[in-house]
C-alpha positions in Angstrom: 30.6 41.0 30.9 29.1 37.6 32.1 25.4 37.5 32.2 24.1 35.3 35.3 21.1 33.0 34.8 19.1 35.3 36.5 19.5 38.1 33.7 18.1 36.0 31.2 14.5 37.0 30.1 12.2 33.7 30.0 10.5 35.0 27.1 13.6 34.6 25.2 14.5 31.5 26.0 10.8 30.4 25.3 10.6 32.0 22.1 13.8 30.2 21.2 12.5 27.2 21.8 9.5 27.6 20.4 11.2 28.0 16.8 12.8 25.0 17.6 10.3 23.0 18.1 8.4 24.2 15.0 11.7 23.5 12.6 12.2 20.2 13.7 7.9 19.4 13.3 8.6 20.8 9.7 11.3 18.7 9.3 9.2 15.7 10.5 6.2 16.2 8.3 9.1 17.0 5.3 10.2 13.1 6.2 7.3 11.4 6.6 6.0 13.2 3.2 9.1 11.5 1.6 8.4 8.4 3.5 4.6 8.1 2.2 5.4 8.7 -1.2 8.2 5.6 -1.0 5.9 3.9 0.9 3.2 3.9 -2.2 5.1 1.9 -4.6 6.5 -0.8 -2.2 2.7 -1.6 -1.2 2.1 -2.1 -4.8 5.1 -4.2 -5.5 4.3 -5.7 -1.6 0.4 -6.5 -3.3 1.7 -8.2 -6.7 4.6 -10.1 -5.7 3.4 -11.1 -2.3 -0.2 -11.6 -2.0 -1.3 -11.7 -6.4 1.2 -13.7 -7.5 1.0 -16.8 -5.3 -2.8 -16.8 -5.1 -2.7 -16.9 -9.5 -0.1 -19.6 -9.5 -1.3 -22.1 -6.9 -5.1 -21.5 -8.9 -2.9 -21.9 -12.1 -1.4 -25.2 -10.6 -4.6 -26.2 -9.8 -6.5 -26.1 -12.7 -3.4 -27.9 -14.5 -3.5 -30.6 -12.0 -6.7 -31.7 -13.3 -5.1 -32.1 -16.4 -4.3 -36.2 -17.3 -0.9 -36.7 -16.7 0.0 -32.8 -14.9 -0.4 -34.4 -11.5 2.7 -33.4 -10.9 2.4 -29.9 -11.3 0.5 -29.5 -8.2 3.2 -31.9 -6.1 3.3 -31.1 -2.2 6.7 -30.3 -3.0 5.4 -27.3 -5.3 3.2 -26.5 -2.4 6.0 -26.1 -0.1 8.5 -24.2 -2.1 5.5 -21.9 -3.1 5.4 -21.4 1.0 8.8 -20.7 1.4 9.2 -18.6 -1.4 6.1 -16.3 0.1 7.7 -16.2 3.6 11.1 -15.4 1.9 9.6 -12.4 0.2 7.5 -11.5 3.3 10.9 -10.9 4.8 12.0 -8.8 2.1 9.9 -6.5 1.8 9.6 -5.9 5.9 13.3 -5.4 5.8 13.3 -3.2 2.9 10.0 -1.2 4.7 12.0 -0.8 7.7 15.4 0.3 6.3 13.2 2.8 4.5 11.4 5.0 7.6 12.6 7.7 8.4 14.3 8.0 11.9 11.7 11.3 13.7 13.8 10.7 16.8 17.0 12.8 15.7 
């Protein structure tokens, strides 16, 4: 027997969908969970290699620059491969950040 649309109860079909929508939040909040506790190290790693790093080394060059004879240390050169290397990592760790989060969509 063939059921028509019309036979249907709409309390079925919205209970249905009810657990549906409730297994794929759980699933959501089980991959942003996973996300956050990826995410955690990366900002560390983001904080020492991307912002701590840099700031030491160009004080470091700084200081050594005063030095007699380390004028070259702190060349504009240095500077600008200091730059580059920053804006290198800066894209890094934005790729690697977005290869990581988690697609909610599917």
């Amino acid at each position: 027997m063939v059921r028509s649309p019309s036979n249907f109860k709409v309390s079925d079909v919205g209970d249905n969908l009810e657990n549906v929508i409730r297994a794929l939040s759980k699933e959501q909040i089980v991959e942003i969970r996973r996300y956050q506790s990826t995410l955690n190290p990366l900002s560390m790693m983001y904080m020492m290699i991307a912002v701590i790093v840099p700031s030491l080394g160009i004080t470091v060059m700084i200081v050594l620059s005063t030095f007699p004879g380390m004028g070259a240390v702190a060349s504009e050169d240095t500077f600008w491969a200091l730059l580059i290397g920053v804006a290198f990592m800066q894209f890094m760790f934005m790729s690697v950040i977005r290869s990581k989060r988690p697609n909610l969509m599917t």
